[in-house]
C-alpha positions in Angstrom: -12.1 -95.9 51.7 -13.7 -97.1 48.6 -17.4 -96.8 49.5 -16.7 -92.7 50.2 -14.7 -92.5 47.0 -17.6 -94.2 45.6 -20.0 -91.1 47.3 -17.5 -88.5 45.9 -17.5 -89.8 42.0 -21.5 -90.1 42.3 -21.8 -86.9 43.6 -19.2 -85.1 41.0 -21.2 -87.7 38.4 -25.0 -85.9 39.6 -23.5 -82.4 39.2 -22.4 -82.7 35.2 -25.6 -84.2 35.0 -27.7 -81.1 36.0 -25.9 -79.0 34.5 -26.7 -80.7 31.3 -29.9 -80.5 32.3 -30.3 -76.8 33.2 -28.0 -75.3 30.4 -28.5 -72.3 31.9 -26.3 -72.9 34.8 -23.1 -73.8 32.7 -20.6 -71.6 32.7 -20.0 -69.1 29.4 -17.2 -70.2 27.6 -14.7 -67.5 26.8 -14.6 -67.2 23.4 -13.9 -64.3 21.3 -17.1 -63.4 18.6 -16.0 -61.9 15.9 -18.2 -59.5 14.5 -17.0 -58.5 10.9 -17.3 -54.6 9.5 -18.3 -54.2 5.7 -15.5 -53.0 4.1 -15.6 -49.2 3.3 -15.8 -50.8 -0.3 -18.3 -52.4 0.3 -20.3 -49.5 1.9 -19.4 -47.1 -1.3 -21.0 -49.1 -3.7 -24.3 -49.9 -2.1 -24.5 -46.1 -1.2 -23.5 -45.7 -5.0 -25.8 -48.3 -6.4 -28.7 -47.3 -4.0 -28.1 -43.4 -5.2 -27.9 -44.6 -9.0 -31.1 -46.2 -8.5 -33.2 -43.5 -6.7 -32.3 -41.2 -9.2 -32.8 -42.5 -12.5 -36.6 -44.0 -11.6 -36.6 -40.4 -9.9 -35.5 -38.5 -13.1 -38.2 -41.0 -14.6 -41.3 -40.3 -13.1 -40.5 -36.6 -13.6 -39.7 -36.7 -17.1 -42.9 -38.8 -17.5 -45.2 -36.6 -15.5 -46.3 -40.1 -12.9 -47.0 -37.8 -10.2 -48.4 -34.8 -11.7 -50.5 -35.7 -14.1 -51.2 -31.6 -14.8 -47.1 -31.6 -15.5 -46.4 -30.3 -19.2 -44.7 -33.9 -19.6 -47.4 -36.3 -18.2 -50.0 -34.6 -20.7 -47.7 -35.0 -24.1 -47.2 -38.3 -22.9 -51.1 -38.9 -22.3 -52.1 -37.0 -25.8 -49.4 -39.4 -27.7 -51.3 -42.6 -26.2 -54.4 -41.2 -27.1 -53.4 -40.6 -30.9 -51.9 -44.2 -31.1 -55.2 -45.2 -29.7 -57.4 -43.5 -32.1 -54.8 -44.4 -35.3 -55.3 -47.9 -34.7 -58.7 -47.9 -34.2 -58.9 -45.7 -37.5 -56.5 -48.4 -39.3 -58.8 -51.4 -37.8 -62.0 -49.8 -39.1 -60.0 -50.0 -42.6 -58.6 -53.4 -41.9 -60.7 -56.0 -43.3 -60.7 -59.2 -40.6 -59.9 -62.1 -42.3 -60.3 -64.7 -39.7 -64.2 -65.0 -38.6 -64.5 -66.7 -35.6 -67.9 -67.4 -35.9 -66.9 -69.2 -39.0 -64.4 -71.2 -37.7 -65.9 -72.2 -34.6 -69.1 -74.0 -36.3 -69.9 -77.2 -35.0 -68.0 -76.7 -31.7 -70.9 -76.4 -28.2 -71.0 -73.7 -26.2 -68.2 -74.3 -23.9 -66.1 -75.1 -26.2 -67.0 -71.8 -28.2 -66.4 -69.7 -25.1 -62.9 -71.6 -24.2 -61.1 -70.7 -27.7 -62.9 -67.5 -27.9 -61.3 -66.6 -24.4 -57.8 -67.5 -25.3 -57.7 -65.6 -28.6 -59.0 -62.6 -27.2 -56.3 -63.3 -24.1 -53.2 -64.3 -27.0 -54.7 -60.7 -29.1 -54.6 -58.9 -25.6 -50.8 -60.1 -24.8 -49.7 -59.2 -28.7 -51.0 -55.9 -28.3 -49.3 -55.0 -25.1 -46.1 -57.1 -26.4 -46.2 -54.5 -29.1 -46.9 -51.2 -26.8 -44.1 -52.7 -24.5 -41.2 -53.5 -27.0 -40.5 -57.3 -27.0 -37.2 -56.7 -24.3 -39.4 -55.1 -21.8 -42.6 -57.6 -22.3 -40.5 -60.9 -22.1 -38.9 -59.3 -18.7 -42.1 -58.6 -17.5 -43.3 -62.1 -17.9 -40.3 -63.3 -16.3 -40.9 -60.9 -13.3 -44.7 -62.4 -13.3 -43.0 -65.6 -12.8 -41.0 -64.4 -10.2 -43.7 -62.9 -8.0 -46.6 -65.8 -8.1 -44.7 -69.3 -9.4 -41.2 -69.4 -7.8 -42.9 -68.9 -4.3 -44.8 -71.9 -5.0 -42.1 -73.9 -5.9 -40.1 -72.6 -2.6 -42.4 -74.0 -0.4 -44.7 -76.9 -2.0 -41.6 -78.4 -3.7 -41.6 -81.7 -2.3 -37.6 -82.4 -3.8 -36.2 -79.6 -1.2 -33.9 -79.8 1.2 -35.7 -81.1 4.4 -33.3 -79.4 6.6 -34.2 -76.1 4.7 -35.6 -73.7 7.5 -39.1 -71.6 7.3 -36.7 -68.8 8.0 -34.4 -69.5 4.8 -37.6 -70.2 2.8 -38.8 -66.8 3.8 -35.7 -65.3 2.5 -35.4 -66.4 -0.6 -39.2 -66.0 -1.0 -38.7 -62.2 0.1 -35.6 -61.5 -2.3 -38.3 -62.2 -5.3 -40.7 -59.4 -5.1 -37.7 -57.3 -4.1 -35.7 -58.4 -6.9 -39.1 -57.3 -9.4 -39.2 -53.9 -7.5 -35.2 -53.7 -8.0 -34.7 -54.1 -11.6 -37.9 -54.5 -13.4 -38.2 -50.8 -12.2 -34.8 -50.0 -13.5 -35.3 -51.8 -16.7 -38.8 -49.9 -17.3 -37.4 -46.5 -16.4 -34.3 -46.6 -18.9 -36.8 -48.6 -21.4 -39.1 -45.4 -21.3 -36.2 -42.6 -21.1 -34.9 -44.2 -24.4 -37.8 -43.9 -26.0 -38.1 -40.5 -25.1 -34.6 -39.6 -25.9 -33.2 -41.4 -28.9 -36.1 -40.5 -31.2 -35.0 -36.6 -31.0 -31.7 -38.1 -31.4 -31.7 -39.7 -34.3 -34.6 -37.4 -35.9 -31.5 -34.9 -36.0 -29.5 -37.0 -38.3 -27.0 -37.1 -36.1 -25.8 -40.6 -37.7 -26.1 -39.9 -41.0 -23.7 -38.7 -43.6 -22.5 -35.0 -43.4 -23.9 -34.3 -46.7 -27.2 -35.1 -45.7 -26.9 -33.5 -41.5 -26.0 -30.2 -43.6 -29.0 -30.2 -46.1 -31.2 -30.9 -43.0 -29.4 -28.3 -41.1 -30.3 -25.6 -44.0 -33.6 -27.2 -45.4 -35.1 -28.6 -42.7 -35.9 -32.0 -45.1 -33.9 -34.0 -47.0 -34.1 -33.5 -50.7 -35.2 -36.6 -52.4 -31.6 -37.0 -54.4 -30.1 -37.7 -51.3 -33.2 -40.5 -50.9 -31.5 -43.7 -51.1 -28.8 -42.3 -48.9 -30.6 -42.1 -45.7 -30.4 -44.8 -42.7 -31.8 -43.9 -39.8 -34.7 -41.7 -40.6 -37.8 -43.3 -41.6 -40.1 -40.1 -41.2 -38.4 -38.9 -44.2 -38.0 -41.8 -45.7 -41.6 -42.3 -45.9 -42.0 -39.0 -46.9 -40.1 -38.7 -50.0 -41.4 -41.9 -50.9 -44.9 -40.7 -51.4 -42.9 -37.5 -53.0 -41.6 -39.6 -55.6 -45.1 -40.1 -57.7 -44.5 -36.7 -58.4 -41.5 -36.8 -60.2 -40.7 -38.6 -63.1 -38.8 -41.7 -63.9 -35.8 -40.0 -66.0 -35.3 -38.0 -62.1 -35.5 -41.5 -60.2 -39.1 -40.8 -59.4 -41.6 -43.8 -59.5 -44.3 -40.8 -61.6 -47.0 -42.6 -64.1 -45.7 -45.7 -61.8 -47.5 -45.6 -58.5 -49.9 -43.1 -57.3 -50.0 -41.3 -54.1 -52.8 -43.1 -53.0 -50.9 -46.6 -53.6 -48.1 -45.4 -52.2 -49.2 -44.5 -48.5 -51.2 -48.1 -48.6 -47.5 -49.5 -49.0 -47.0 -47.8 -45.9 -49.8 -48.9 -43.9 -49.9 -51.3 -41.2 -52.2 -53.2 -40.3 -52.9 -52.5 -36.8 -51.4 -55.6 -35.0 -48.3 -55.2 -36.7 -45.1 -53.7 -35.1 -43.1 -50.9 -36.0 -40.2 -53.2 -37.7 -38.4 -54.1 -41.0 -40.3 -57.2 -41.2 -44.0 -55.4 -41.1 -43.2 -53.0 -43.9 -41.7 -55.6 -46.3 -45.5 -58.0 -45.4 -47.8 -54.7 -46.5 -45.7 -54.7 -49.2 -46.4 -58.2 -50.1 -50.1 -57.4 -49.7 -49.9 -54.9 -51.9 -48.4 -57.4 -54.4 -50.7 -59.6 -54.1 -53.7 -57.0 -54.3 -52.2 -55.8 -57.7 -51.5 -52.6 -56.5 -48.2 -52.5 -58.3 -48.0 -53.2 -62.0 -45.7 -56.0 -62.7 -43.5 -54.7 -65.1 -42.6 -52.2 -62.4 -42.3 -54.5 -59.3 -38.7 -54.2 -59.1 -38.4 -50.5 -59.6 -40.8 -50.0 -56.4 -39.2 -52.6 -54.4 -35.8 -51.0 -54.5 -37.3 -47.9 -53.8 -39.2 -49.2 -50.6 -36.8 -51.2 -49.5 -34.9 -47.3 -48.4 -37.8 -47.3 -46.3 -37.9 -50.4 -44.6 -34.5 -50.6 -44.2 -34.5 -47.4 -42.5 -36.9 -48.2 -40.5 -35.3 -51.5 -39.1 -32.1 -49.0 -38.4 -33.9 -46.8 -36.6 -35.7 -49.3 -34.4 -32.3 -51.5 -33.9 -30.5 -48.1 -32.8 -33.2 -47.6 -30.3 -33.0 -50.8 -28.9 -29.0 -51.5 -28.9 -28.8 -48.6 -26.5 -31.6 -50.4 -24.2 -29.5 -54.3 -24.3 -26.3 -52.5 -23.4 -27.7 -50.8 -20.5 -29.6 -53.2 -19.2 -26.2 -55.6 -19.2 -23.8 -52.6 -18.1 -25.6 -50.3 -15.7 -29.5 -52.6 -14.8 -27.8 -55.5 -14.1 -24.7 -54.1 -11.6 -27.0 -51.5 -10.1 -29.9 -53.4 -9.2 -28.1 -56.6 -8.1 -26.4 -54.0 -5.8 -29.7 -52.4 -4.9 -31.5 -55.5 -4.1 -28.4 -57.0 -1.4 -29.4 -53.9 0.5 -32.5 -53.7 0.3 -33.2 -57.2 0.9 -30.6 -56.9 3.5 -32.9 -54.3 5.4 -35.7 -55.6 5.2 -34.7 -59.3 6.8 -33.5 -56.9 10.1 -37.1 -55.5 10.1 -38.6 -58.1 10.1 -36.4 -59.9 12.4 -35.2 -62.5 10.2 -31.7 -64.3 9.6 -30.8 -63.9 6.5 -29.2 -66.9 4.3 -25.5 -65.7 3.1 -25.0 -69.4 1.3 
């Protein structure tokens, strides 16, 4: 009796056995699998987000002529670039370079020459297009350069990760990057350039100045210089009432048999590496100071008077760019994060991937 109950619990023993072996043979347990529906919520706002998106890079390669570059928009746009061009070339062939390279590079060998010669010509290459760009848009570029080539790296050669971390997951994240640039670097350029385009007609109107000086405008067309020291947000006239002002005299508030015209546009030149800001007009007018362009006795009549202008002009350029920070934190942020999830989403099932929900 006990040697054939011995058979029977060797033979029940050998069949769990092969069926560890051969999984396949195992029987399918009968569990429920859940398989869980985006909420209609859900759905809404990455149809919303996704529709927000298309249209407003849309709407921006339209109003900027990308695609049609014989589009009435795409050749203002290309004319303006090429007057900025030729004004700072025409302000550089004016601008006497202090710093000679030459100069200060005597005594150094030839590799050494050609090292620091690189990186100032690379640090004047990244000012220049830091000052094209606006410093917002330029320091999210970088960041989006970072994005694309470094984080990658770090994803896969870091040798701190997470062992357990699958190629799959790496992929992922690695995937979400470039995505991620295309999602709201895109955003962020297209509302950067529609501001630009936009709030200069904006606040060219005098919109946000005082009603005294909107209904002058209205029936002028200028601003009369009276209302000079009254304006905030207008630098074009600013600047040109200031020149208008060595043409009437000192009893009328003018700055006549003070400062000449001449003197008084070279107060308003830039040098060409300097930005359009507060903080550029108030250094030419240190130059100036220092050249000797303004007689002494009357330093402090002309500095309050230019001081309208660079204030105004550090109005005008902070109410172009308070607009730009309070989209970018409302509507870039909420939009493209919402963008991106389906994107990236999409294009993990395309490519057959499982996508890391952690």
């Amino acid at each position: 009796m006990s040697v054939q109950f011995d058979k029977v619990n060797t033979a029940f023993r050998d069949f769990y056995n092969y069926h560890d072996k051969n999984s396949e043979f195992v029987l399918p347990k009968n569990e429920p699998t859940l398989h869980k529906k985006p909420s209609n919520i859900k759905k809404t706002a990455d149809i919303t987000a996704t529709a927000l998106w298309l249209t407003v890079v849309g709407f921006f390669a339209y109003k900027t002529g990308l695609f049609n570059r014989k589009s009435p928009e795409s050749i203002i746009n290309r004319a303006k670039k090429l007057e900025s061009k030729y004004d700072k070339l025409e302000k550089m062939s004016e601008f006497n370079q202090d710093i000679d390279l030459n100069k200060l590079l005597k005594g150094k060998n030839a590799i050494q020459r050609a090292y620091i010669k690189t990186i100032y010509k690379l640090g004047e290459h990244f000012q220049n297009t830091k000052t094209k760009m606006g410093s917002e848009l330029y320091n999210n570029l970088i960041n989006s350069m970072g994005k694309l080539f470094i984080m990658p790296l770090v994803i896969f050669a870091n040798p701190f990760g997470k062992k357990e971390t699958s190629n799959s997951d790496k992929i992922s994240i690695t995937i979400r990057e470039p995505l991620s640039v295309i999602a709201t670097f895109t955003l962020q350029g297209a509302f950067d350039k529609m501001f630009n385009i936009y709030m200069p007609k904006i606040l060219k109107k005098n919109i946000f100045e005082s009603e005294e000086i909107q209904k002058e405008f209205r029936e002028n067309g200028k601003i009369s210089y009276k209302n000079f020291e009254k304006i905030k947000y207008n630098p074009d006239e600013t600047k040109r009432i200031f020149v208008e002002l060595t043409d009437i005299s000192q009893a009328e508030g003018g700055l006549k048999g003070i400062l000449t015209k001449e003197n008084a546009k070279k107060l308003l030149t830039l040098n060409p590496f300097d930005s359009e800001g507060y903080d550029s007009y108030i250094r030419a007018f240190e130059r100036e100071v220092d050249k000797g362009t303004i007689p002494k006795e009357y330093l402090e009549i002309v500095k309050k008077k230019f001081k309208v202008v660079a204030d105004s002009v550090g109005h005008y350029e902070m109410a172009k760019i308070k607009p730009k920070i309070a989209m970018n934190i409302v509507a870039v942020v909420i939009i493209s994060r919402i963008f991106l999830n389906v994107i990236h989403g999409k294009t993990m099932k395309l490519l057959n991937l499982k996508e890391d929900k952690k």
